[in-house]
N, C-alpha and C positions, 0 to 999 in steps of 0.2 A: 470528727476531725477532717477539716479537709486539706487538699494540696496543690498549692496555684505554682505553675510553672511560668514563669512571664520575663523580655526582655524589656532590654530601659537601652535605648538609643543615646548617645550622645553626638552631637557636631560643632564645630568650630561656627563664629561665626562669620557670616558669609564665605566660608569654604565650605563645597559641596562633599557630601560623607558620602561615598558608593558604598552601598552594601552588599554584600552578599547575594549570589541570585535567589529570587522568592518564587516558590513554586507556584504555577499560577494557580495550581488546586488549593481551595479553602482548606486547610491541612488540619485535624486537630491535635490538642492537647496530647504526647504522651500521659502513659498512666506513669505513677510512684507511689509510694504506701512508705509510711514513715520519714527516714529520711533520706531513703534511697530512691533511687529511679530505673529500672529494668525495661528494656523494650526486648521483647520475644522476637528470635531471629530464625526460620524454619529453613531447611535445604530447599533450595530450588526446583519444582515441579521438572521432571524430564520432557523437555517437548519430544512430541510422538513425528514422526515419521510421514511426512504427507505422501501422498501415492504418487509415483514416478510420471513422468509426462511424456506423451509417448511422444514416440520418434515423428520429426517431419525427412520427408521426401519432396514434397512441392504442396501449396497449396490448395483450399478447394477453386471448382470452376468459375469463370464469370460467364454468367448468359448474356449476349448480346442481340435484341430485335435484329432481326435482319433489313428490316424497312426497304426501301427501293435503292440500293446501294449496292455497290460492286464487292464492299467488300469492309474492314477496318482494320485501323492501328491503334494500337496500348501506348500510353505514354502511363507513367508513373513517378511521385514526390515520395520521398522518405516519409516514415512515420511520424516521427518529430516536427515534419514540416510540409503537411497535408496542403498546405496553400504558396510552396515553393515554385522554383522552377522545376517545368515537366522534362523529365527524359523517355525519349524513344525507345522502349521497349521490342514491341515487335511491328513492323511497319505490311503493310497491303496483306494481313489474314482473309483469306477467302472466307466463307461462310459454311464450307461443304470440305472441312478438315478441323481437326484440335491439335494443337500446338502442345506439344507434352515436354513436363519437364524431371518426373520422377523417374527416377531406374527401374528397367523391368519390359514388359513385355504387355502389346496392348491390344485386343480384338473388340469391334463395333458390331450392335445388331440394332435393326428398327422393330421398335415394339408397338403395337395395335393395341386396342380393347379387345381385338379376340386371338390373335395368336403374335409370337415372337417369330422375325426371320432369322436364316443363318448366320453365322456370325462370319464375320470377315479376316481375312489372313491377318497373322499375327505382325504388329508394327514391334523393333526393340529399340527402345529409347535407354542411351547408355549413363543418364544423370549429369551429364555434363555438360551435354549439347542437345538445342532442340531435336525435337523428332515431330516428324507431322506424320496423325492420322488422318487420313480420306475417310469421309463418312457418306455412308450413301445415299442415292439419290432418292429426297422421299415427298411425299405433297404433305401427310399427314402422319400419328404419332408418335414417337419418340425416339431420342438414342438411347442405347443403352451400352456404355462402353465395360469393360472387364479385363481383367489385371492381374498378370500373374509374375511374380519375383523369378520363375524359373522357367517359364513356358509350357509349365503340366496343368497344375489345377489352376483354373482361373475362376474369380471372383467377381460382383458385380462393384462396377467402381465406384462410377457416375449415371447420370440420369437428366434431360432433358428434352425439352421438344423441340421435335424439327423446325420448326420457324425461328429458332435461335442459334446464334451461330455460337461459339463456345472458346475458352482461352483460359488454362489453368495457371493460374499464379507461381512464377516460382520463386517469387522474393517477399518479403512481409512490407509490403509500401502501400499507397492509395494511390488506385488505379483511376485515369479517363481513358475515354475512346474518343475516334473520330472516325465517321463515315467516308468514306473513299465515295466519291459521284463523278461522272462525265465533265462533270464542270466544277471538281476539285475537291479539296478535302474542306469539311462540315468543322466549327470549331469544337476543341476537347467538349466533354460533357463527361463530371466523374459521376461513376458507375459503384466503384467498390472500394472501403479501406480495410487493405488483408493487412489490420493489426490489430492489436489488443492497446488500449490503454487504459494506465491507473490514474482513478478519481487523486482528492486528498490523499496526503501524507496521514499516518498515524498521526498521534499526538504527544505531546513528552508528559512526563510522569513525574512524581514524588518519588520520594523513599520512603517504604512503609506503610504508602497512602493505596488502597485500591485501586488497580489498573482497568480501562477496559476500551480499547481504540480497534479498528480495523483497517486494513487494505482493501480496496476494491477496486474492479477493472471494471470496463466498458467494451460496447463492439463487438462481444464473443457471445458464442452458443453454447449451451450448458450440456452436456456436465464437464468440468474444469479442474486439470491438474495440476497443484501446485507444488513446488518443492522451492525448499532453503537452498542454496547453491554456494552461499560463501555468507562470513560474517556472523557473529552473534547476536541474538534478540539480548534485550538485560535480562541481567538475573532475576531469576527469579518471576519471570513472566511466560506463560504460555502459547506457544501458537498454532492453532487449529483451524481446519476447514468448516466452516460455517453448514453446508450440505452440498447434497451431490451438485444440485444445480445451481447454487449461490455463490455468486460470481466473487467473492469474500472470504478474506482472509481474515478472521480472528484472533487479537493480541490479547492476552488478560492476565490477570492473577496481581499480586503485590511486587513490587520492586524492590531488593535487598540491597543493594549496592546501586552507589550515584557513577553517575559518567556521562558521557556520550557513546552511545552504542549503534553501531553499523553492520547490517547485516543486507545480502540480497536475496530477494524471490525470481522466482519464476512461474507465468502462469501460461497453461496450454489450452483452448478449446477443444471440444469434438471437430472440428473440422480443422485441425491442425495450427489455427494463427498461436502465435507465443507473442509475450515480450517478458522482459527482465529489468526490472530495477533495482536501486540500493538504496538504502531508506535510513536514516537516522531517528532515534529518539534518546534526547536528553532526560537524566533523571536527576533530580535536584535535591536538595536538604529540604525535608517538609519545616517551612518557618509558620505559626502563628500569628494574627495582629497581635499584637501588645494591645491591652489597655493601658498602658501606660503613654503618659506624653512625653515628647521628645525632648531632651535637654540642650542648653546653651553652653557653650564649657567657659568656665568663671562664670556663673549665673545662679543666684539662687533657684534651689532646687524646692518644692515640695508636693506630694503625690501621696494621695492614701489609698493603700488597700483594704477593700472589705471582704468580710465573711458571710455565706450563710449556713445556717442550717444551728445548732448545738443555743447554749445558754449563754448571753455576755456576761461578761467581757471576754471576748476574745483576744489571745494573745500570741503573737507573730513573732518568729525567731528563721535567722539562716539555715536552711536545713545542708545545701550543697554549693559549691560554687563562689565566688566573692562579687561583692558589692562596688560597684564602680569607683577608684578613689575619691575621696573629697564625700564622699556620700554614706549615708546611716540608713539601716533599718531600723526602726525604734519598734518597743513591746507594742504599740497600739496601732501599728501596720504602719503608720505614713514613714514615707521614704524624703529624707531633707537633707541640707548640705549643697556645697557648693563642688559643680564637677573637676576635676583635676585634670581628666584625660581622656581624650577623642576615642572613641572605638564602639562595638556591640558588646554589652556584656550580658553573660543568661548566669541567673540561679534560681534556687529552687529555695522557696518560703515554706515551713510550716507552720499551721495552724491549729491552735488548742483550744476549748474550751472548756469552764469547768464539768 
C-alpha cells in the first residue's frame, strides 16, 4: 500500500493566482501510514555559548616606510565605505614617535640580533586623547614597545623595525597615508583596512527540511571570537564556531517553526578589528511539485493517478482533506469534474491493492 500526498492548483482564467511562498529547497514528501499523517516534531538543540571577544582598547599598528620624507598624515573612510571621502586623522606624524590611543602606560626599547637596550621613561596615555611616544634614535633593528594598565608589570606590545615609522589605529575604518616632502604632500596611498567584513548572508530555510548555511568574515587574523549579541537564530537551528582559526560561523540543524528570524553576531580577531551584523533567515512551508496539472476554473478537469508496487487493480479512496469543489476522486485514481473554486487544495489519497 502506498501514500501519495499531492496538491491540485486551481486559477481563474487570465487572473493571476499568487500562491503561497515556495521554499526554494527541493522539499520532500511528508511520511503517513494509513490514513493519517504525523510529521515528528523534536525540542530545539540549545545553541552553545561562543567564547566572549575580547576587549578593544585601540587597534593594532600600521608600519609605515619612512622613504625620504619628513614625515606623514592618516586620513581614513568608514568601513562600509572604503572608497569614500577621506578624513584627516592625524596630520604631520614624525617618523621618530607612535601616536597612541589605548589607556595605560607606555615604555620603548631598540632591540638588536644580539642584545635589547633600555627601555625608556614611561609615556601615559589616558584613552581619550592622543599621547605621543618618542622613540629612539636608531640606524638599525627594531622597536620594541611595552605596556602596562597600571605602570608595574609591563609587557611586550608591539614590534617593528626602525626604518618604519609607526601609527596605531584607534577607530575600525581603512586607513591611507600621505608623505609630507619639501615640496608638499605625496597623494593618499591606502595602506590598511582595520575592519572585519562579512561575506554572504546565510541562506533561508524550509520547515522540517535540513539546514546547513554559514557566516563568514574577511580581512581578519585567526583565531576569531564570535558572540550572539541580540536576536534569535530559528528554531530549532544551531550555531557553532567552525574552528579556532576559521573565519566561520556555522548555522545548521532542522527548522521547527516558519517566520523570519533576526538575530546579530559579532566577530573579533587576534589583533583586535571587530564588526557586528544583523542577519535574517526566512523559513517557509516545505511545498512539493505537484504532479498534478494545473486547473481552469469552469474547465473540464481530468488527471490520473498511478500506483506502484502491489497486484492491480489498484484502488484509490480520500484518506484526509477534501477534494476541490466541482471535482471527484474516482476508485481508479483519475481525478475529473469541473473546478468550482479558485484556491490550493492539499489531501491525502489512499492506496490499496489486492
Amino acid at each position: 500500500m502506498n501514500i501519495i500526498l499531492d496538491t491540485l492548483y486551481l486559477r481563474r482564467p487570465r487572473i493571476e493566482y499568487v500562491s503561497p511562498p515556495i521554499c526554494p529547497i527541493q522539499c520532500p514528501l511528508a511520511s503517513a501510514s494509513g490514513s493519517s499523517m504525523s510529521i515528528s516534531i523534536s525540542n530545539p538543540i540549545p545553541m552553545p555559548v561562543p567564547p566572549g571577544a575580547i576587549q578593544i582598547y585601540g587597534g593594532p599598528i600600521l608600519t609605515v616606510p619612512k622613504k625620504d620624507a619628513l614625515g606623514f598624515s592618516v586620513y581614513k573612510t568608514p568601513c562600509g565605505d572604503p572608497s569614500g571621502t577621506l578624513t584627516l586623522v592625524a596630520d604631520g606624524l614624525s617618523f621618530d614617535e607612535l601616536s597612541l590611543c589605548k589607556a595605560g602606560y607606555y615604555k620603548v626599547s631598540i632591540v638588536t640580533d644580539t642584545e635589547e637596550g633600555a627601555l625608556s621613561d614611561a609615556v601615559y596615555c589616558d584613552g581619550v586623547n592622543r599621547a605621543i611616544l618618542p622613540l629612539p634614535a636608531a640606524d638599525s633593528g627594531n622597536y620594541r614597545v611595552y605596556y602596562s594598565a597600571d605602570n608595574t608589570t609591563f609587557s611586550a606590545l608591539m614590534f617593528w623595525p626602525v626604518t618604519s615609522g609607526a601609527y596605531q589605529f584607534c577607530d575600525l575604518a581603512c586607513y591611507e597615508i600621505t608623505y609630507l616632502t619639501f615640496s608638499g604632500e605625496s597623494p593618499p596611498s591606502p595602506v590598511n583596512c582595520a575592519c572585519l567584513t562579512f561575506a554572504d548572508p546565510p541562506a533561508d530555510g524550509c520547515l522540517s527540511v535540513p539546514y546547513s548555511s554559514a557566516i563568514s568574515v574577511e580581512n581578519g587574523t585567526g583565531p576569531y571570537f564570535w558572540e550572539l549579541i541580540g536576536g534569535t537564530p530559528p528554531t530549532g537551528l544551531t550555531v557553532h564556531v567552525g574552528g579556532t582559526d576559521d573565519p566561520t560561523l556555522l548555522i545548521d540543524g532542522t527548522p521547527i517553526a516558519t517566520g523570519r528570524f533576526s538575530f546579530t553576531v559579532k566577530v573579533t580577531d587576534i589583533e583586535g578589528l571587530y564588526s557586528s551584523q544583523t542577519f535574517e533567515i526566512d523559513v517557509v512551508e516545505s511545498r512539493p511539485d505537484s504532479p498534478l496539472l494545473p486547473a481552469q476554473l469552469g474547465q473540464d478537469y481530468n488527471q490520473a493517478l498511478t500506483a506502484e508496487g502491489g497486484q492491480p487493480p489498484a484502488s484509490f479512496a480520500l484518506a484526509a482533506g477534501q477534494m476541490p469543489p466541482g471535482l471527484t476522486l474516482n476508485s481508479d485514481g483519475t481525478i475529473t469534474g469541473v473546478p468550482l473554486t479558485a484556491g490550493t487544495f492539499t489531501f491525502l489519497v489512499e492506496v490499496t491493492t489486492p
